[in-house]
N, C-alpha and C positions, 0 to 999 in steps of 0.2 A: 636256415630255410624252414625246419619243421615248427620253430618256435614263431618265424614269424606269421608260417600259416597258421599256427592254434588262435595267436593275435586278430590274424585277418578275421579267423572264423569267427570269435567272438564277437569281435564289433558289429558284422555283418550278422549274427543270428538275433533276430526279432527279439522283441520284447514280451513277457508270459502275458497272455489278456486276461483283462482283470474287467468281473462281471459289474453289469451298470451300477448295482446295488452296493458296491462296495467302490467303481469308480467314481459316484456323482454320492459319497457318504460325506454331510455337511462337518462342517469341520470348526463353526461357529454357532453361538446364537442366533444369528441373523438369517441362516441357512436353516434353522429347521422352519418347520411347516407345520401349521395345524396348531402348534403349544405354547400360543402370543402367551394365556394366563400365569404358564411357568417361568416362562422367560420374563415377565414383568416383576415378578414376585422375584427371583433371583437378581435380576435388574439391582431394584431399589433395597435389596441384603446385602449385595458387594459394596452401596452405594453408603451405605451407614455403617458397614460394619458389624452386620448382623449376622453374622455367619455361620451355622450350626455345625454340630460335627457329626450329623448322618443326617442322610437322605435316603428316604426309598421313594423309588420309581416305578411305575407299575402302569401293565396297561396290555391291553392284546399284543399276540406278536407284530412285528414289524412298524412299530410306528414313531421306534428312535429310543429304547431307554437306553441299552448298550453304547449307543452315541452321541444321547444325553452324559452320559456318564462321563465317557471321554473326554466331551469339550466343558464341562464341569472341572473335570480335575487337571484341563490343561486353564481355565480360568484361574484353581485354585494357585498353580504352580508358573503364572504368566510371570516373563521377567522380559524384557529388551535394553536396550541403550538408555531408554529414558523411564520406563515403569518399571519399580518390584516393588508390586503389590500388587493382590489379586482382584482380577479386573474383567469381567465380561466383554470391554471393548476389546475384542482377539484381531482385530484388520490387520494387525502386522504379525508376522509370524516371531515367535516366543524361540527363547535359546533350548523350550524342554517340547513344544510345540509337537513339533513333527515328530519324533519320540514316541512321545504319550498315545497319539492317534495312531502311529502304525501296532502299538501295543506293544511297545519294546524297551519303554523308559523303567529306570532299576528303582525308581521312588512311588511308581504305580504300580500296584500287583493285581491283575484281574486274576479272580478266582471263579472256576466253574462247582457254584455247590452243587451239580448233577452229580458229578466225578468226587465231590469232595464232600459226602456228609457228616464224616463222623467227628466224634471228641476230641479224636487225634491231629484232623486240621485246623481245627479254630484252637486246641493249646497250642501250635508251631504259629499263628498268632498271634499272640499273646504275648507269647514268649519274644517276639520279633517289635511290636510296637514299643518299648521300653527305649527301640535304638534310634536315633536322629537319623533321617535324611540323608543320603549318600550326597546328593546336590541337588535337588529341589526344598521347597519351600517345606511343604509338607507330604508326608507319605502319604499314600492313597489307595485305601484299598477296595477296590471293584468286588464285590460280589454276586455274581449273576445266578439268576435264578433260586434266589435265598431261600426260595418254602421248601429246597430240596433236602435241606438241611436239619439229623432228626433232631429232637427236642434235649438229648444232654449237649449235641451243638451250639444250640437256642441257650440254654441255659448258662451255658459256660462263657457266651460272647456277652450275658448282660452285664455285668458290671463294669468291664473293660468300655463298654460300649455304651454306657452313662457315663464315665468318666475318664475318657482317652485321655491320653499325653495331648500336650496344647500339639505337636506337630504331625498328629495324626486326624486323617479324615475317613469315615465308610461312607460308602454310595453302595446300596443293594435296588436290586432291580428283579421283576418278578411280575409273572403274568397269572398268579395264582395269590392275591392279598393274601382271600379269607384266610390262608394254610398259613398264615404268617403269625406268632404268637402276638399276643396283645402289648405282652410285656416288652415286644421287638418294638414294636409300632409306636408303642408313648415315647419310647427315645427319639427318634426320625422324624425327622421333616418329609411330610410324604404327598409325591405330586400323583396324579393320576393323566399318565396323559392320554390324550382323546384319541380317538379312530379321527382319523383323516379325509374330510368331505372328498366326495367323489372328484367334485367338480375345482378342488387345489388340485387333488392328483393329477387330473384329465391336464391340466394345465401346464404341471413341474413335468409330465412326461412327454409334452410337446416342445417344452424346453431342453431337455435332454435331448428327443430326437432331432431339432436344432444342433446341438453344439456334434452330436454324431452324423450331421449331415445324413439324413434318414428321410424319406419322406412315409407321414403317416398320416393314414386317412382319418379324418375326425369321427369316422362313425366307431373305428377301431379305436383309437383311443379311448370311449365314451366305453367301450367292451370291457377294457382292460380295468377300467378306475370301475365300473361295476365290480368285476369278477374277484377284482382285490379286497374290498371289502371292507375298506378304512387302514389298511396295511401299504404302507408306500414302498416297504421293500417286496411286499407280494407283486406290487405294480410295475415294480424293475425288473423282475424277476421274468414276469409273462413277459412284459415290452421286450426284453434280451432274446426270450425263445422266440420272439412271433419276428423277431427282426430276423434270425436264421433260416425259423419256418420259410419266409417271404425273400432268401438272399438277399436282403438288404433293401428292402420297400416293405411296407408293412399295410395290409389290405385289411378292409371288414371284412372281406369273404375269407384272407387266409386265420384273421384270428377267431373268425365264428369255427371253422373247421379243425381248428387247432384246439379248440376251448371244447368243443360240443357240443356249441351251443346253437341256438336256432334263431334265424331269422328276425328283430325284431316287430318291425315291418309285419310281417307271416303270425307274428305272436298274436298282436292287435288283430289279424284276418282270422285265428283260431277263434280269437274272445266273441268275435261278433259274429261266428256261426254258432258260436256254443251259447251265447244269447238270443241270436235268435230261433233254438230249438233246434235248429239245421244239421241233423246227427250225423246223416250221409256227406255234407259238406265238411264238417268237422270234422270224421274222420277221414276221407278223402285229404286234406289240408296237413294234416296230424301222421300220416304214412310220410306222404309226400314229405315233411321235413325230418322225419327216420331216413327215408333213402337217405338223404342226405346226409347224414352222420350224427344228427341232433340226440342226442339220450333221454328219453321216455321221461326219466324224472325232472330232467332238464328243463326236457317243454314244458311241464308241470309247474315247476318252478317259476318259471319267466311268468306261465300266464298267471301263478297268484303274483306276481310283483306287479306287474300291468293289472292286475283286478283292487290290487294296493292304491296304485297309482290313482286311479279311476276314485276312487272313497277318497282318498285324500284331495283331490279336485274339488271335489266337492263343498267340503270343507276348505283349502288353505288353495283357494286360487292361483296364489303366486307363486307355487310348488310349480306351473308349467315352464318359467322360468329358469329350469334345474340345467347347471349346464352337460349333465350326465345324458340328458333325455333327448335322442332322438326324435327329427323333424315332425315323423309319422304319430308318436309316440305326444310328442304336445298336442298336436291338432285333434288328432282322433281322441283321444282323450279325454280333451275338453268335451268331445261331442257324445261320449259317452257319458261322461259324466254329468248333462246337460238334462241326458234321457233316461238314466238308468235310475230307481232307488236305490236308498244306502240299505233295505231289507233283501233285494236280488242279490245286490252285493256284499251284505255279510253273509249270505248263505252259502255264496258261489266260493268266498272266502274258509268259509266252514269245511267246506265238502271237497277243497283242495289240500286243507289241513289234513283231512283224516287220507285223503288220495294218496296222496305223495310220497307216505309212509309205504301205502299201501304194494306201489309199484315199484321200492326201493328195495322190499324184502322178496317180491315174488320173485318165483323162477321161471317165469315170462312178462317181465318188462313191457312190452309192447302189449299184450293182450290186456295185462293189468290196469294200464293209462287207460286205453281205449274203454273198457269199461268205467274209466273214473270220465271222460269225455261224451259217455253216453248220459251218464248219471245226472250231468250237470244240465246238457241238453233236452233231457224232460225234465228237470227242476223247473228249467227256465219256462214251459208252458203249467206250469202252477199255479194257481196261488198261492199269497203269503197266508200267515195263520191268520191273518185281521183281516183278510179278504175270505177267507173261509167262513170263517163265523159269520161273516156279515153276509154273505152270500144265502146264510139260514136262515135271518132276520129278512132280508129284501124277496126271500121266497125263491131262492139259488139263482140268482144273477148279479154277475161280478159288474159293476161299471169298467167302460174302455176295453171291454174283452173281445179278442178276434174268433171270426169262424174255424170250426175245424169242417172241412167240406170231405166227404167221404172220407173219413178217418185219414186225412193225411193232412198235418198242419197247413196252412197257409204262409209262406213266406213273408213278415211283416217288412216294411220300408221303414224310414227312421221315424214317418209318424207312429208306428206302433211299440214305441220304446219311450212314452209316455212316462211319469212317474207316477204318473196315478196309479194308474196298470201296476204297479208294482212290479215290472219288468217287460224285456221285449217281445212280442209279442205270447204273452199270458191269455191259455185259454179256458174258458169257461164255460162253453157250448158246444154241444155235438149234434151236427144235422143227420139226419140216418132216412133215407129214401122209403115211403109206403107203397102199397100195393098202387094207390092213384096215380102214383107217377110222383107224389107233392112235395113236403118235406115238412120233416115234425122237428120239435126241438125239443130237445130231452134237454132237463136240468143235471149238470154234473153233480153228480150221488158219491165222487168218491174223492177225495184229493189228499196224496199221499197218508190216508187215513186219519183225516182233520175230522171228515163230513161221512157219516154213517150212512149206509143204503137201505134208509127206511124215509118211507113219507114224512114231509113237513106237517105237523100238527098245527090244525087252521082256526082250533075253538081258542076264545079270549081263556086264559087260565090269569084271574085276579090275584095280584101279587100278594103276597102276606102281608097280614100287619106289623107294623113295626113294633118289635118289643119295649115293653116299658120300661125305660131303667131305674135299678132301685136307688134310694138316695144316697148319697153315700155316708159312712159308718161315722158317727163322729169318736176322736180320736184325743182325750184331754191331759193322760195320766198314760205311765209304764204299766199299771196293772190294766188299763184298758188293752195295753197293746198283748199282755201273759192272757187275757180274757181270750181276744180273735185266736190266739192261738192254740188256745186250749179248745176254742169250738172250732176251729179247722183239725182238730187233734193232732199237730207238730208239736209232739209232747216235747222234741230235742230241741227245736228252736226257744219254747216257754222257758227253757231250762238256762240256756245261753242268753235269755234277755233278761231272765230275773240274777242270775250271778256276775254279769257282764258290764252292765248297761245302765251308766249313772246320767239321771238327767238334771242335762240343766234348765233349758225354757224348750216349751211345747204352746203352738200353736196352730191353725188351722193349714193343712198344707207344710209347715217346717218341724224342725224336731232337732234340738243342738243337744247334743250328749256329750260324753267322757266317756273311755270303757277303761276297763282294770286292764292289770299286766299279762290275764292269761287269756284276751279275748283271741277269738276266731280274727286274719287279718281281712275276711270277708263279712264280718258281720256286717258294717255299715251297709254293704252292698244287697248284702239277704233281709234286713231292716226294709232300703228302700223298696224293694220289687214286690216284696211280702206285705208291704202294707197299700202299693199299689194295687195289689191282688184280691185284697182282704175289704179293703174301703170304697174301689170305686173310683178312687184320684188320685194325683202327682203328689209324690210327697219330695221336699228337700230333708234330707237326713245329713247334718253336718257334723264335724268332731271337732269340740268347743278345745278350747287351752283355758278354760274353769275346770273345776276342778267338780261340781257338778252335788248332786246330793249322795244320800248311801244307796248303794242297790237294794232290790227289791228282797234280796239274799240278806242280805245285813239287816235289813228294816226288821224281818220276820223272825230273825238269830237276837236281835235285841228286845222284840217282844215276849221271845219265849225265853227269852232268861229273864227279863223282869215279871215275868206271871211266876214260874218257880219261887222268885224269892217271895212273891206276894204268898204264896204257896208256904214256903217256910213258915212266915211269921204270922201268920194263920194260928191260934190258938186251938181248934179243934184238929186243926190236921198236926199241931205237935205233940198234940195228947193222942193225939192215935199212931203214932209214929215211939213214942214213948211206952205204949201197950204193945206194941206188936214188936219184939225184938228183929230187927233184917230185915224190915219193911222201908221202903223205897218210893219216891215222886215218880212214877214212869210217863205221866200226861197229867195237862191240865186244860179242863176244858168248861169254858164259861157256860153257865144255862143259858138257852133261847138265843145262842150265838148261830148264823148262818151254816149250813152244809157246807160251804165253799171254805168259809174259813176253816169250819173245824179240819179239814181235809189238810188245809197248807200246816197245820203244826205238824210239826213230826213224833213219831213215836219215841225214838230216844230220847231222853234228856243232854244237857250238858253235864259232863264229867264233871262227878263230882263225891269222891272219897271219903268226905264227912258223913255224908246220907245215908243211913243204915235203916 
């Protein structure tokens, strides 16, 4: 009786639930999402024959390497009734199949190199690939997370791992490349797979909630594939909580609540009080979705993605087409982006950049935003820098600028979201009541300290004449070029171009040279800029495969050794060299020869032991 109740009990106790991310985990090529490139390229390598023995896989988290890897080495190890051989086509399930995928088969080893860095598990490696396949095709070893791995790890897998056993395969996977040695990565075949468009996600998760009989509103969905981020198990992940959140119907209202996030409908109502200068409305709008539960940086957030959105309309029209994007969120959009410049918008862009930080670190959140909400909403009745300056030029009058009527803006309509204007209603003029009753207009003297508060100066000031430019240097010979440098006095560069610097042809504008073995690897580079600097014009300086003439070094080392021996054989200087015992050549120097020249001899001689 007890035995058959333990019986009963079993069969009657439920089965462990298992989360969407790992019950809807594809289990073929055909099943992932997003990674057509890899899969085609894998495709036509099973197809020929091409088969490598490593793979790395890489890519943010959640977007399938772990389960790339899987149906990889259950393609490697595919066997049925009528295929052994390894095959991408998996429709029918494999004798090692379901094994592999539940992570259980004795011929796949998944290794975690978080837990496994050192020397000691890649030698139990090693030491293990030498043995055949218990029953699969080929052994397979999974290594996740491979940069975790230190460098005598690294070290010790390379040569195993350029030249496995024909029955061994590695598949590494890794969401940190760069940390991955070089010498890892020339071995491997490495795919990189992509973040996952919102709008497959928004899709595979309306599928899912299908087959779980779920109903899920489209605008939550469209939350979820945002908030994931190109991650489809981050996607599974929220969808699973927001289906308990909601017992089993899934609302926009319960996953904005759920998430923290704010209204988006409300976002687009924040943008366009914060455009139109509307501070008091803004923040009124901006509490109202804190009640709510929304998080300060939250909101922050969403509105630079909508102030994104808005710039990129502008540019890529068919961005409204996103199927990520709410109905509010196309329409409006377009209509901002119809009225607004891209100069309002990269600034609003800018000043959410530096915000966002701002209200993330402070220890008031709320007050923090609200101040980045104010910031924005007098941005918004500015002008830009080009409307500034020009406002000093037209005598300080902005075109398409609205009144500010007793120091309180005007609420502009969408005519005043102009692009001329430079944004929605941008003001320019300030009316201030006189004694008469009347109204004067004052020119704006100050705008975010573009425009100084001093008087416009009204006398003509005659612009200068243009300077004459001198002609430039002509340039025939290496010693012209030791000349410029000598009179710029770059006595180092004179020195690197007369020992360096053998030329082949020189012409107007070009210059083909040879340099020796001990030149600078920037000389050609300090050549071109230096004689741009020095002449006036574009020079091409190229490095000939001639072999070119002697340097200017040689030329001067072969003049003064043949003047010495002219020196030698010289009959008054060997009869004076014969009367003076230990008298010596120390220079030689021609009458009514140049200063310049005499300067380039040097005072030593060449070695020479005979000379007494």
């Amino acid at each position: 009786m007890s035995e058959a109740g333990n019986e009963a009990g079993k069969l009657d106790k439920p089965a462990a639930y298992r989360v969407l991310a790992r019950k809807y985990r594809p289990s073929n090529f055909s099943e992932l999402i997003g990674q057509e490139p890899m899969v085609r390229t894998l495709t036509n390598a099973f197809a020929t024959g091409r088969i490598a023995q490593a793979w790395m896989l890489t890519g943010v988290r959640g977007v399938g390497k772990t389960t790339t890897a899987r149906i990889l080495a259950r393609a490697l190890n595919y066997k049925t009734s009528t295929v052994d051989q390894p095959s991408v086509d998996l429709a029918v399930l494999g004798e090692h199949c379901q094994a592999i995928m539940e992570g259980r088969h004795v011929d796949v080893i998944e290794m975690d190199a978080a837990s496994h860095t050192g020397i000691d598990d890649i030698r139990d490696i090693i030491e293990r690939v030498r043995y055949a396949p218990v029953s699969a095709r080929y052994k397979v070893y999974i290594i996740d997370e491979v940069h975790m791995l230190s460098n005598q790890a690294f070290n010790g897998l390379l040569k195993t791992l350029e030249e496995p056993p024909p029955h061994v395969k590695f598949i590494f996977a890794t969401t940190e490349i760069r940390k991955v040695p070089i010498t890892v990565l020339s071995r491997c075949q490495r795919f990189d797979l992509r973040r996952i468009d919102a709008a497959m996600i928004k899709a595979d998760l309306a599928r899912i909630a299908g087959l779980e009989g779920i109903e899920v509103e489209d605008d939550a969905l469209a939350m979820i594939a945002r908030a994931a981020e190109g991650s489809m198990r981050d996607a599974q992940s929220i969808l699973d909580q927001a289906i308990a959140h909601g017992g089993g119907a899934v609302s926009a209202e319960a996953v904005r609540a759920m998430l923290g996030l704010a209204d988006r409908a409300r976002i687009v109502d924040l943008f366009e009080h914060v455009m139109k200068g509307d501070v008091a409305a803004a923040l009124a709008e901006f509490r109202a979705q804190y009640d709510t539960g929304a998080d300060p940086a939250a909101v922050l957030t969403d509105l630079a993605e909508f102030n994104h959105l808005v710039t990129r309309l502008r540019f890529v029209p068919a961005a409204i087409d996103d199927a990520s994007l709410s109905e509010d969120e196309r329409r409006r959009g377009a209509e901002f982006a119809s009225m607004l410049s891209v100069k309002v918008l990269s600034r609003t862009w800018q000043m959410l950049l530096k915000g966002i930080p701002e209200v993330q670190t402070s220890n008031h959140p709320v007050s923090a935003a609200e101040m980045v909400l104010i910031r924005l909403a007098h941005a918004a009745d500015l002008p830009t820098l080009d409307e500034a300056l020009k406002s000093l030029e037209n005598g300080g009058t902005l075109p398409g600028t609205a009144p500010r009527v007793n120091g309180t803006p005007a609420s502009p309509g969408p005519a005043n979201h102009a692009p001329a204007s430079g944004g929605a209603g941008a003001v320019a003029q300030a009316r201030m009541p006189t004694a008469n009753g009347g109204a004067q207009t004052m020119r704006l003297v100050e705008t975010m300290r573009l425009v100084e508060a001093e008087p416009v100066p009204t006398n003509f000031v005659a612009p200068p004449e243009p300077a004459v430019e001198a002609p430039p240097v002509p340039v025939k010979s290496l010693a012209d070029i030791v000349a410029l440098a000598d009179a710029q006095r770059d006595m180092a560069f004179k020195v690197l171009v007369k020992r360096c610097v053998r030329l082949v042809r020189i012409e107007p504008g070009r210059i083909d040279v040879s340099l020796t073995d001990d030149a600078p690897k920037m000389l050609l580079n300090d050549l071109t800029a230096k004689l741009r600097a020095w002449t006036g014009r574009n020079w091409l300086v190229s490095l000939s495969k001639d072999e070119g003439g002697q340097t200017l070094a040689e030329l001067e080392s072969t003049k003064r050794e043949n003047a010495f021996l002219d020196a030698k054989s010289d009959p008054t200087v060997a009869a004076i060299l014969a009367r003076f015992p230990g008298a010596k050549i120390i220079d030689v120097r021609i009458p009514d020869a140049p200063e310049a020249d005499e300067a380039e001899v040097p005072v030593e001689p060449p070695a020479d032991d005979d000379e007494t």
